[in-house]
N, C-alpha and C positions, 0 to 999 in steps of 0.2 A: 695475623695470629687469630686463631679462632676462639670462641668461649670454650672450650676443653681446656684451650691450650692456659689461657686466662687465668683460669681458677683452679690450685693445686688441690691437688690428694687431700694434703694435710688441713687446709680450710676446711675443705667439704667434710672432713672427719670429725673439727671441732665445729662446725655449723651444726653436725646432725648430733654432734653430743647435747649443745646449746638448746637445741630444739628440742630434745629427748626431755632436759629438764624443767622445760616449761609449765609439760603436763601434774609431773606432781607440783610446783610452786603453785600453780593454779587452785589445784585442788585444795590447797591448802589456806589460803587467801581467802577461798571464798569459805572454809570450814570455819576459818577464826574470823569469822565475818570481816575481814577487812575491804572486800567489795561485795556485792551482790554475783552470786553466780552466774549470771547471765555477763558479767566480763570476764570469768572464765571461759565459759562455752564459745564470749570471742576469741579469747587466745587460743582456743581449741583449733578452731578454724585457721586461724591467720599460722599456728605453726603448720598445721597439716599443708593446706599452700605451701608454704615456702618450702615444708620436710620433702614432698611430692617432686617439687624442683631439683631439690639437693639428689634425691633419688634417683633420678632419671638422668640429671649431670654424672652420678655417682656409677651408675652401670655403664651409661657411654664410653665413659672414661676406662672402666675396666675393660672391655671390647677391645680397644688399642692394646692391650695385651703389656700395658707398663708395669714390668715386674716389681719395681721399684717401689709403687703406687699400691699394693694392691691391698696389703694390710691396712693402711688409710680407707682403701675405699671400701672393703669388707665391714667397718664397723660403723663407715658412712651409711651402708645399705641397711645393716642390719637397723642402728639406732632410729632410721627413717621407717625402715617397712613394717617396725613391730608395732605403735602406736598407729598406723597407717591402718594395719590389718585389725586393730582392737575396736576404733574409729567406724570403718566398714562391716566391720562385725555386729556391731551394734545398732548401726543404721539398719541394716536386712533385717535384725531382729526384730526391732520396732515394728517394721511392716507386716509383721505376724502377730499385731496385737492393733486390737481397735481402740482408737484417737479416742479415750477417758481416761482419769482419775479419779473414779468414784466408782465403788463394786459395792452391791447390797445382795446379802441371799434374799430378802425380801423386796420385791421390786415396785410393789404396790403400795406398801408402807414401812418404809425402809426406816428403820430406827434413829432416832435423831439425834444429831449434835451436840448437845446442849451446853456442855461444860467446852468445848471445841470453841465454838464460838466466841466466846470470852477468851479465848487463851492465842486467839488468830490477831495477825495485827496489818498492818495497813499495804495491799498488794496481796495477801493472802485469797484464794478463793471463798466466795460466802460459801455458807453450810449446806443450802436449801438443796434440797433433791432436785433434778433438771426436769423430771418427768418421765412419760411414754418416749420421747426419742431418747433419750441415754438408757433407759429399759432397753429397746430394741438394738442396741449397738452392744449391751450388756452381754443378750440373749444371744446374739449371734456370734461374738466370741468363747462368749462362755455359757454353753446351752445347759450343762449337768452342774450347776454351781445354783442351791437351795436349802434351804434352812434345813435343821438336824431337829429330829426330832428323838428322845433317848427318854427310857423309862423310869431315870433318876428325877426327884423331888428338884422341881425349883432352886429352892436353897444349896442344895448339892451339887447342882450344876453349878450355881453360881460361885462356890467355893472353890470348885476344882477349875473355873473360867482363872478367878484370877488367881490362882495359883500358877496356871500355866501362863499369865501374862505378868507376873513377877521372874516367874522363869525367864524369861525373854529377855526381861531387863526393860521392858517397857515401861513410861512415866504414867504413873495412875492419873487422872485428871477429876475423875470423878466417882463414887460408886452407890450403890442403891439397892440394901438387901434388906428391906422392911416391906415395902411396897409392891407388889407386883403388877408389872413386870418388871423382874431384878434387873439393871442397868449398868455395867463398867466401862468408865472411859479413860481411855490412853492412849498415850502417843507411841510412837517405834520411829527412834531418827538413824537415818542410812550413816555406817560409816564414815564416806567420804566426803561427802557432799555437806554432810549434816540435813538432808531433806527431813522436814517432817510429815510423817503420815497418820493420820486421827483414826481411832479405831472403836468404836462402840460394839458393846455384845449386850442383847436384849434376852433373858430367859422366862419363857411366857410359859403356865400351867395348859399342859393338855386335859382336854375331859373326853371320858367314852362312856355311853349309859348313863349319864350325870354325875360321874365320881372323876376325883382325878387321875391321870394316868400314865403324867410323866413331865418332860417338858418339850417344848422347843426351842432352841436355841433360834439366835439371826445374829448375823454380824455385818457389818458397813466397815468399810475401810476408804477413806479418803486424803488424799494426797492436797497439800494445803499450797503448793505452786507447781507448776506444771503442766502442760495440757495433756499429755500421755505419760503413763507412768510405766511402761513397760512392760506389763503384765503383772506387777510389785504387787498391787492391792488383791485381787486375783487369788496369789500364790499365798498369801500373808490367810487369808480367810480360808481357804481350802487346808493349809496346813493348821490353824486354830484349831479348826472341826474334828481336825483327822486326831488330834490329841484330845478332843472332848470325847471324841467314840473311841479310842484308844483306852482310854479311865475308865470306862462304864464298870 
């Protein structure tokens, strides 16, 4: 008897349902911190093996043409190939984003951490800026990504800053509207995962002629575990900006 013959429909139908649910109990485990997410991302893996198996048993099986079988093995296939393809999808994607967590519109004196660093705890990345090589890894993925400069008053900017990171629903961490350069820091945690990502917005007076003439904004967004963030930090700052000059 061969392995077709071995392992019915009906198995394969509740293995790839079994497997289907892995992905959210996972996600969930590591939300309510009951493990560290990095034993989800295994069970990531070890279902996709084993779903990939079921897959491949599951269309063979359909091939032989058993009528009988085929409703079983329709939602074998399906509950395998959907997380399969979410999985693969994700992977390609990565590869269109360069290996960081750390985006600054300011690459030379990228706004700092401060209240982040206190709030990080043990396995988190430090704060400190990498340098000249994560600028040029910065630049070559993201070459038009640079500070805003806008004709509104410091103060104003700063207003309308965290106004739009209340919107968000981001955790204030810190703020700083006496002194300039005006300072906001908070966090933004991802749905699923609960990742946390630090975000500072620095608003620096412009001068032209010796008078004042507006501000500049810079934002840092940094991702507090992970080596690559997906493009997250990136998309989080560009879309910041685009509702700062959106206000004017």
């Amino acid at each position: 008897m061969s392995l077709l013959q071995k392992v019915p429909a009906v198995k394969l139908q509740w293995l790839a349902l079994a497997l289907l649910a892995v992905y959210p109990l996972a996600i969930a485990a590591a939300r309510l911190d009951i493990w560290h997410f990095r034993n989800s991302f295994l069970l990531f893996i070890v279902a996709a093996v084993v779903g990939f198996v079921v897959l491949v048993l599951s269309v063979l099986k359909m091939s032989k043409g058993q009528d009988q079988d085929s409703k079983a093995l329709i939602i074998a296939v399906a509950a395998t190939l959907i997380p399969l393809g979410i999985l693969g999808n994700s992977i390609i994607n990565a590869k269109s984003y360069p290996f960081i967590h750390d985006i600054s519109t300011d690459l030379v004196t990228p706004p700092a951490l401060m209240a982040a660093e206190a709030d990080r705890i043990a396995g988190d990345h430090p704060v400190s800026y990498e340098g000249p090589e994560l600028a040029a890894l910065q630049q070559t993925g993201y070459p038009d990504l640079s500070s805003l400069v806008v004709v509104d008053k410091p103060l104003a900017v700063f207003n309308k800053a965290r106004s739009v990171v209340v919107q968000s629903g981001w955790q204030i961490l810190a703020e700083n509207n006496t002194d300039l350069p005006y300072t906001l820091e908070a966090v933004d945690t991802s749905l699923l995962f609960g990742f946390k990502d630090d975000v500072v917005i620095r608003v620096k007076e412009t001068m032209k002629d010796g008078q004042a003439s507006g501000s500049q904004i810079d934002v840092r967004s940094m991702s507090r575990q992970g080596k690559s963030d997906l493009g997250v930090n990136a998309k989080r700052i560009i879309e910041l900006l685009n509702q700062l000059q959106a206000v004017q």
